[in-house]
Each structure stands twice: as structure tokens, then as C-alpha cells.
C-alpha positions in Angstrom: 109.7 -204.9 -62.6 110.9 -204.2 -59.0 110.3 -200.5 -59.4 106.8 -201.2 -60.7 106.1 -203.5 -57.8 107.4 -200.9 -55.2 104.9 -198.0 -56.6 101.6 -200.5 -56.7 102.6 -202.1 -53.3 103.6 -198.7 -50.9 100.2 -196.9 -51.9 98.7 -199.8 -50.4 100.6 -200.0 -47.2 99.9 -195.9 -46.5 96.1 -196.8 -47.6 96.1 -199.2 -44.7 98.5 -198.0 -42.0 96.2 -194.6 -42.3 93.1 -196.9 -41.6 94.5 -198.4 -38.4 96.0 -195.2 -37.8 92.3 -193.6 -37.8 90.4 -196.4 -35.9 93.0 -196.3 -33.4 92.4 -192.2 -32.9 88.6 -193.0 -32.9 88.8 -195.6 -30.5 90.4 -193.3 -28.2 88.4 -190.4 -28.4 85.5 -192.2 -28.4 85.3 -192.0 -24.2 82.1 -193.6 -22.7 79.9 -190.5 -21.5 79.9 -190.2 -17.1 76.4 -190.2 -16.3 75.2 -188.0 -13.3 71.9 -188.5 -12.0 69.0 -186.2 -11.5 66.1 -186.9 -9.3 63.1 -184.5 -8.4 59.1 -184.2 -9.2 58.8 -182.8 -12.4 55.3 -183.5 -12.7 52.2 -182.5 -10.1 52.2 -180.2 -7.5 55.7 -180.2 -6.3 56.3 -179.3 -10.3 57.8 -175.8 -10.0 61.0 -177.2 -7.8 61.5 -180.0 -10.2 61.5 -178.6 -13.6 63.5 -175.5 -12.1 66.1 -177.7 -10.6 66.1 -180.0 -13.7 66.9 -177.1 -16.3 69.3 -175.5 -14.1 71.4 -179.1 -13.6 70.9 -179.0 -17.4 72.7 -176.1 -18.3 75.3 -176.7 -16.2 76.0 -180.2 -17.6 75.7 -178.5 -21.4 78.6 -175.9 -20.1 80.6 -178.5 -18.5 80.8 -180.8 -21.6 80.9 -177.3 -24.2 84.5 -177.2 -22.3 85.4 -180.5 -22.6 83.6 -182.6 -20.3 85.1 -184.2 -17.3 88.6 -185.2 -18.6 87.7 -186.0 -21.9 84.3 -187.5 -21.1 80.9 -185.9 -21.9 78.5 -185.8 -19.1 75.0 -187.5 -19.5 72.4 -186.4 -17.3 70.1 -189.7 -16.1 66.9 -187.8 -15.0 63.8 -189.4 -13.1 61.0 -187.6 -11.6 60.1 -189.0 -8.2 56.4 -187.7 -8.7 56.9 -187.0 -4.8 55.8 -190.6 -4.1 58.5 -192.2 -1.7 58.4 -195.8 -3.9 58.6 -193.9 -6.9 61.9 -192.5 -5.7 63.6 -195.6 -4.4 62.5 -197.1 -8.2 64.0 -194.3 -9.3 67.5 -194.6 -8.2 67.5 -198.2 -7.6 67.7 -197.8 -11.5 69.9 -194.9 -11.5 72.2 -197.1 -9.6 71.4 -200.6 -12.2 73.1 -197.6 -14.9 76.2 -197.0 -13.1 75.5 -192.9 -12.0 78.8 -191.3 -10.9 76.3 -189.1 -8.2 72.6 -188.4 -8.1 71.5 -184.4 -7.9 68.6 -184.3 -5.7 66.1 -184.9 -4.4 63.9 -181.8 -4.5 62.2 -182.5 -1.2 63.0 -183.6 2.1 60.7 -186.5 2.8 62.1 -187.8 -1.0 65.7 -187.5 0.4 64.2 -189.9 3.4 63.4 -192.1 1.2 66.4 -192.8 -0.9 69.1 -192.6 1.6 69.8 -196.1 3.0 69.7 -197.0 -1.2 72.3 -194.2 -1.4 74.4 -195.7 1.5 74.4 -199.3 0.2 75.6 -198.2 -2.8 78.3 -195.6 -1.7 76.8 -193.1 -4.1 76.9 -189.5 -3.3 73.7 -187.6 -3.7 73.4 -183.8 -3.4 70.1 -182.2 -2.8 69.6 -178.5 -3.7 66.4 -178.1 -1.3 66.3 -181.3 0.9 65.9 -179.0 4.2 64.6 -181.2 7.0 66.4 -181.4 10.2 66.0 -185.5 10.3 69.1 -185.5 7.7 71.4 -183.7 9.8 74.6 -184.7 11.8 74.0 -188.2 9.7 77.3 -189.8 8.6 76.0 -191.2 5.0 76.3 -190.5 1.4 73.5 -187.4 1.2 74.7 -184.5 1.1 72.8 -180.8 0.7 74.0 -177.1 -0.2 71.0 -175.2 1.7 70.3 -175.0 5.1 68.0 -176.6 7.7 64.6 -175.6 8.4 65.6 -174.1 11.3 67.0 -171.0 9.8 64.3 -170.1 7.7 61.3 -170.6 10.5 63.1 -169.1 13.2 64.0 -166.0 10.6 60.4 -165.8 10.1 59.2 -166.4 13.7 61.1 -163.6 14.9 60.0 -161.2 12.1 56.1 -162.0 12.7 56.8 -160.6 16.9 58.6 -158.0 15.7 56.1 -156.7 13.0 53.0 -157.3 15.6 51.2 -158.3 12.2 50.6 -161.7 14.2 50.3 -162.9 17.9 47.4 -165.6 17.8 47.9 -167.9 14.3 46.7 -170.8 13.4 48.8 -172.8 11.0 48.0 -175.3 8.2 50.9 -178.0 6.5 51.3 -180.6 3.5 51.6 -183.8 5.0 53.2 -185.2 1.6 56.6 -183.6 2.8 55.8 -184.4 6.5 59.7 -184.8 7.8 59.9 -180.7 6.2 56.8 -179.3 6.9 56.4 -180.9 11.0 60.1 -179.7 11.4 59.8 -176.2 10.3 56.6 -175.8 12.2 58.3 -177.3 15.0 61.2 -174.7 14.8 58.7 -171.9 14.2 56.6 -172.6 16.8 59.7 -172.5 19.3 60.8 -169.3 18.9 57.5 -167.4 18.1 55.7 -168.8 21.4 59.2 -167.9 23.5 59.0 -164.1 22.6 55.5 -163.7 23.0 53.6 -165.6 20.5 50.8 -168.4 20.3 49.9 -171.4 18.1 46.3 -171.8 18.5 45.6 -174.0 16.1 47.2 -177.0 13.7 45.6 -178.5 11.0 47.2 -180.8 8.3 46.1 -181.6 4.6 47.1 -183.2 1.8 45.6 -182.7 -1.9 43.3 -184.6 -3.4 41.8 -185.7 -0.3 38.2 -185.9 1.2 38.2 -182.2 2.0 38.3 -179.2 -0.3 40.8 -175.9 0.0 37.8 -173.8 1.0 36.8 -176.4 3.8 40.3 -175.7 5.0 40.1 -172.8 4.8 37.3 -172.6 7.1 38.6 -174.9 9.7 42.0 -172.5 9.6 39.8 -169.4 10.7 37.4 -170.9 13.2 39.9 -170.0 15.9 39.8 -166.5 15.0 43.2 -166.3 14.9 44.8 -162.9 13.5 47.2 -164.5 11.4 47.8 -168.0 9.5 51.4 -169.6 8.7 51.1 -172.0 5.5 53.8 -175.0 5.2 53.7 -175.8 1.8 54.2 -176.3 -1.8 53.9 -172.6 -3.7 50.6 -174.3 -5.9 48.8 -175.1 -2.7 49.8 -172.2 -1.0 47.7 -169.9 -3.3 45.0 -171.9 -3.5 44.8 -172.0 0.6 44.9 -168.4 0.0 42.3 -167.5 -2.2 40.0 -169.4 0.0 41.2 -167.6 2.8 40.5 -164.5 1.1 37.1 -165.3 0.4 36.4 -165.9 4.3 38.6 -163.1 5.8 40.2 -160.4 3.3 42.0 -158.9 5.7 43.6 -161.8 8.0 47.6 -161.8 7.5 49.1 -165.1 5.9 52.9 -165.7 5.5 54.2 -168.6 3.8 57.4 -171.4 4.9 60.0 -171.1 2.3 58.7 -173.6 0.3 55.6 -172.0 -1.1 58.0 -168.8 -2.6 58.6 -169.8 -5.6 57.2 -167.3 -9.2 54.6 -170.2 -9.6 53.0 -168.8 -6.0 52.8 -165.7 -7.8 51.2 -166.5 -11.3 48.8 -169.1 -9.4 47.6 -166.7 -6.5 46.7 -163.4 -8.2 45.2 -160.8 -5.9 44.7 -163.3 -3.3 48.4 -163.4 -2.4 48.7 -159.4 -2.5 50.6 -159.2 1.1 51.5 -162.4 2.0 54.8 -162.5 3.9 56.6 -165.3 2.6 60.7 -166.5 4.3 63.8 -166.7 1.4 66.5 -168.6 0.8 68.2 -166.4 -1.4 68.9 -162.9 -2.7 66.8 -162.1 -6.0 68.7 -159.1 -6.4 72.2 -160.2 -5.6 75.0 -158.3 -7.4 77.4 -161.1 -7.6 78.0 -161.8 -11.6 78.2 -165.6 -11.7 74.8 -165.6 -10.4 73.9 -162.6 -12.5 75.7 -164.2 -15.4 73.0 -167.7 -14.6 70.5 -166.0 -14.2 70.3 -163.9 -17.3 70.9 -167.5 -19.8 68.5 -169.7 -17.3 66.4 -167.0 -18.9 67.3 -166.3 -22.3 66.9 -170.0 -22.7 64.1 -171.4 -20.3 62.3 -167.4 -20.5 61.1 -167.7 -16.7 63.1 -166.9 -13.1 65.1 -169.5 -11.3 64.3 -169.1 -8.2 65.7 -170.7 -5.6 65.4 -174.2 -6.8 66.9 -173.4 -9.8 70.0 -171.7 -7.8 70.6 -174.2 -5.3 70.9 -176.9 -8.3 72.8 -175.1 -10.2 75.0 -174.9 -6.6 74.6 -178.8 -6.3 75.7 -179.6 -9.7 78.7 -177.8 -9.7 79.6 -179.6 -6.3 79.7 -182.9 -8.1 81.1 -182.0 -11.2 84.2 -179.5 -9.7 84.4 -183.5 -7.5 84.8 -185.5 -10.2 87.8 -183.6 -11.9 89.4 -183.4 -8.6 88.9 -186.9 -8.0 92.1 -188.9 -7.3 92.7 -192.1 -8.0 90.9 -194.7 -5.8 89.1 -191.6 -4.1 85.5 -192.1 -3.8 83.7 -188.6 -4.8 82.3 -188.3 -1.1 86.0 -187.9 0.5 86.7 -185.9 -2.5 83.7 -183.6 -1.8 84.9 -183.6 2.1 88.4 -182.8 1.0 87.9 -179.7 -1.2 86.1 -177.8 1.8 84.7 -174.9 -0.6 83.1 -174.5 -3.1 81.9 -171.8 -5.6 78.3 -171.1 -5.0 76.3 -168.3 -7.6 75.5 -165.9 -4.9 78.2 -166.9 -2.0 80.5 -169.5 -1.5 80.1 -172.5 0.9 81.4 -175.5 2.9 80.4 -178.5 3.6 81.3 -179.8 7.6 81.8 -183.4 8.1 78.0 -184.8 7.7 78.0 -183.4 4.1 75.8 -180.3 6.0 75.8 -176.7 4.8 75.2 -173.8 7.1 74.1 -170.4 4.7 73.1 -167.0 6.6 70.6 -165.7 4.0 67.4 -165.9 5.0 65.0 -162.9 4.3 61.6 -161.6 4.6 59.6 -160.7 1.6 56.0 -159.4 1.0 54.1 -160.1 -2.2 53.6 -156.4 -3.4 52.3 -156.0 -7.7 53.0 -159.2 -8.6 56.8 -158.9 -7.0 58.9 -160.4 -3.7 59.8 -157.4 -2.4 62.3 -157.8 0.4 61.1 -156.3 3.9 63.7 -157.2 6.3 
């Protein structure tokens, strides 16, 4: 009888201690995901920085959690697109916030950045922008942080190559008040250096799309100056629009382009009519360095279009939060821990931060639009 009890009653006892045994392993692998944040427009005009950034943040994320995640946790990307509307934003990560993000990649655009910050400050969360340029969030002790450089470097790069070319002396210049703290900046820092070697701003005009007055109007305010050369601050869609109007007036007048308008989309938007535009850039297309050729050649096996230099400098970004959080110690917020670490691993260079969360990267270049290509030119 005892021996009969014993084999009916241990089955039972294994059958249930393997139960516990297996909801106790679950429970403990079963780690809440961290979610990251990622804010940028991904819809209108500002389109081509958004979705480039996005997909970019995306596949870092999907390598990050193939290798196990951030000790033991997947990471969950929380993504919002600002529709480069200032309330929009604040909604955006006011919500992002409600969710309980780690860190917030973006925004894509300066004035955006604006925007968000005293949000981000109240909150003590860290935001890293791949392309928030403006000189207004420099020197700024707060949580918003950025892994390109100012305006400064880009406009006084393409100041100095305009003199030195002699393509332009007299210009008139044209900018996208929807990302005025960017746009007024660069011009700012352009127009500093190209009228101290020699140059002249003759004329200033500013737009926004969807207004009163149409690209070719503009176009014909631009030239009424009779200027031999025209400087275009903004987004790469409206920049070869304002070109083929230009091109219908003048054929031959030289145009360059800020920084922000060299993107592929200038390129399969402005056809013919952006055949020898100058445009300033951020990065090296051609750089040798593997991790970025490594990027470069899945971003396009998987997404089948170029990066660019949104879609590097968020890569860049991401990388900054996530190397942060597994580094993080205990009771460390991820800002000190992003201060602490110095350097970090960039695709085409490494970088570091100095105490306002402010990156300084010597890269600028010149290109020229030549077959459908940026060619570099100086």
C-alpha cells in the first residue's frame, strides 16, 4: 500500500514543482521592454530627414535587441512625427514622457528642438538630435543634446568657397521661415564671412510653403536685384522647386544650397534644374571607414535608397543613447552618463560631447550636382 502511495503521489509533486519551476523562469525572463523615443517629421516637406532618421534609429534598435537588448531588456522604439509644427512636437513628447521613454532621439530640426526643450528639462530626459543645428541651442546647460555641428561650420565653409570660386559676389538669398532659429542663423553666419572677404548680400527674402505667393513669384522677386548668384536656406523639396523656377527666369544664374536642402530627395525632385547647384555637406559619401560602409550597404539592402546625412547622424545619435544606457550606473541619470563616457563611436569618425551636450565635427565639404550625383568639389 505504502509503495503504491509513494509512485501515484511523487509523479504529482515533479508535475507541480516543474510548473512553478517554469512560471518562475518565465516570470523572469519576461523583462518589460526600455522604450526609447523617436521624434522627427515623417510626413510633409521636411519628410526626407524624418523617414531617413526614423529607419536608421530602427535598425539600430533591431541590432541592439538581435544581441540581447539592453541587459536583458528589448528596446521599443516610441515614434511620433512632429509634422514640423512646434505644438505638434511638445504633444508629442509630453506623451512620450506620460510612457515613461528612457531618452528621445531627435528632433530632426532645429526650430522642433526649440520647441521641446524646457519639456525635456522638466522632465530630466535626455534628447539627442541627429540634425538640430541652430546656434540658439548652444553653450545651454539642459537635457538636449546633438551629434552634428552648428550652423556656423557649414555656412562659413560655404561662404569662403563661393569668394574663392568667384562663381558669386552680388547674391541674393531666399530662406524657410518654418525652421526660422536654422535658416536666420546660418544666413547670419554666411553672410559674416562672405561680406568680410569681399562679398555682398543684396537682397533677403523669406517664404514659407503653402502661402499667398507661388515658387515662381519667388523666384522672380529673388532675381529682381540682378544678382549673379542666389543662396537657398531650405528643406531639399523646396529647394528644387525654387530652382526650377529660377531656371525658367535665368538658366545660367549660379544657386548653392545650405546644408539642409542636400539631401537624394533634392536630387530626384529637381531634375535638370539642379544640374550645377553648389550645395555644403555634412558628411563624407564616399568615406572608407567600414562601420559606416558596413550601415550603409544594409540601410540599403533593406530600405533600397541612400542615407544620407540624416540617416547617419541618427544612426550616430542612437548609438549615443543606447552605448548610455548599458553603461548606466546605478542611480546615474543617462545625461551624466553621456557626459562621463566622453567618446563615442560615430560611423564615419568618432566624437565628443563637451559640457553643454555640444559636438564640434570638421567635415564640412563642397559638392556640385553633376548627372544626377554630389560630386565633391572642395
Amino acid at each position: 500500500m505504502i509503495n503504491r502511495c509513494r509512485r501515484t503521489l511523487f509523479p504529482g509533486i515533479w508535475i507541480i514543482t516543474g510548473l512553478l519551476m517554469g512560471l518562475l523562469f518565465s516570470a523572469c525572463g519576461d523583462k518589460e521592454p526600455l522604450l526609447i523615443g523617436f521624434l522627427g517629421g515623417t510626413s510633409g516637406r521636411v519628410a526626407d530627414l524624418g523617414i531617413s532618421g526614423r529607419d536608421a534609429v530602427q535598425m539600430a534598435v533591431d541590432q541592439c535587441n538581435r544581441e540581447g537588448g539592453i541587459h536583458g531588456r528589448q528596446v521599443q522604439l516610441v515614434m511620433k512625427d512632429d509634422q514640423q509644427d512646434p505644438e505638434i512636437a511638445r504633444q508629442a513628447v509630453q506623451e512620450m514622457i506620460r510612457n515613461g521613454v528612457a531618452a528621445v532621439i531627435g528632433p530632426m530640426t532645429s526650430d522642433m528642438s526649440l520647441a521641446i526643450l524646457p519639456l525635456l528639462d522638466e522632465a530630466g530626459i535626455l534628447a539627442v538630435s541627429p540634425t538640430g543645428t541652430s546656434q540658439l541651442l548652444s553653450g545651454r546647460d539642459d537635457y538636449f543634446f546633438r551629434v552634428c555641428s552648428t550652423t556656423r561650420e557649414f555656412a562659413v565653409k560655404s561662404a569662403n568657397y563661393q569668394i574663392q570660386s568667384g562663381n558669386m559676389r552680388r547674391i541674393s538669398a531666399i530662406y524657410d521661415k518654418s525652421n526660422l532659429s536654422f535658416c536666420k542663423n546660418w544666413l547670419e553666419n554666411f553672410t559674416e564671412t562672405f561680406t568680410a572677404l569681399g562679398g555682398e548680400v543684396i537682397h533677403t527674402l523669406e517664404f514659407q510653403a503653402g502661402e499667398d505667393r507661388s515658387f515662381l513669384e519667388l523666384g522672380h522677386d529673388v532675381l529682381r536685384m540682378n544678382p549673379d548668384g542666389i543662396l537657398i536656406i531650405a528643406n531639399s523639396m523646396d529647394s528644387a522647386m525654387l530652382c526650377q523656377q529660377i531656371r525658367k527666369l535665368d538658366a545660367d544664374i549660379a544657386i548653392t544650397l545650405a546644408d539642409w536642402g542636400g539631401t537624394e530627395r533634392l536630387l530626384e525632385l529637381g531634375g535638370k534644374a539642379v544640374e550645377g547647384v553648389t550645395v555644403v555637406q555634412t558628411f563624407n559619401r564616399d568615406n572608407p571607414n567600414p562601420r559606416f560602409q558596413d550601415f550603409r550597404k544594409e540601410y540599403l539592402g533593406r530600405f533600397h535608397r541612400e542615407p544620407g546625412f540624416p540617416g547617419v547622424y541618427a544612426h550616430d545619435a542612437v548609438q549615443v543613447v543606447l552605448t548610455a544606457l548599458k553603461n548606466r550606473k546605478k542611480d546615474q541619470n543617462l545625461k551624466s552618463t553621456v557626459l562621463s563616457l566622453k567618446t563615442f563611436q560615430g560611423l564615419q569618425n568618432d566624437f565628443s560631447f563637451d559640457e553643454f551636450g555640444d559636438v564640434e565635427r570638421l567635415n564640412a565639404s563642397i559638392s556640385i550636382v553633376q548627372n544626377q550625383k554630389f560630386v565633391v568639389v572642395d
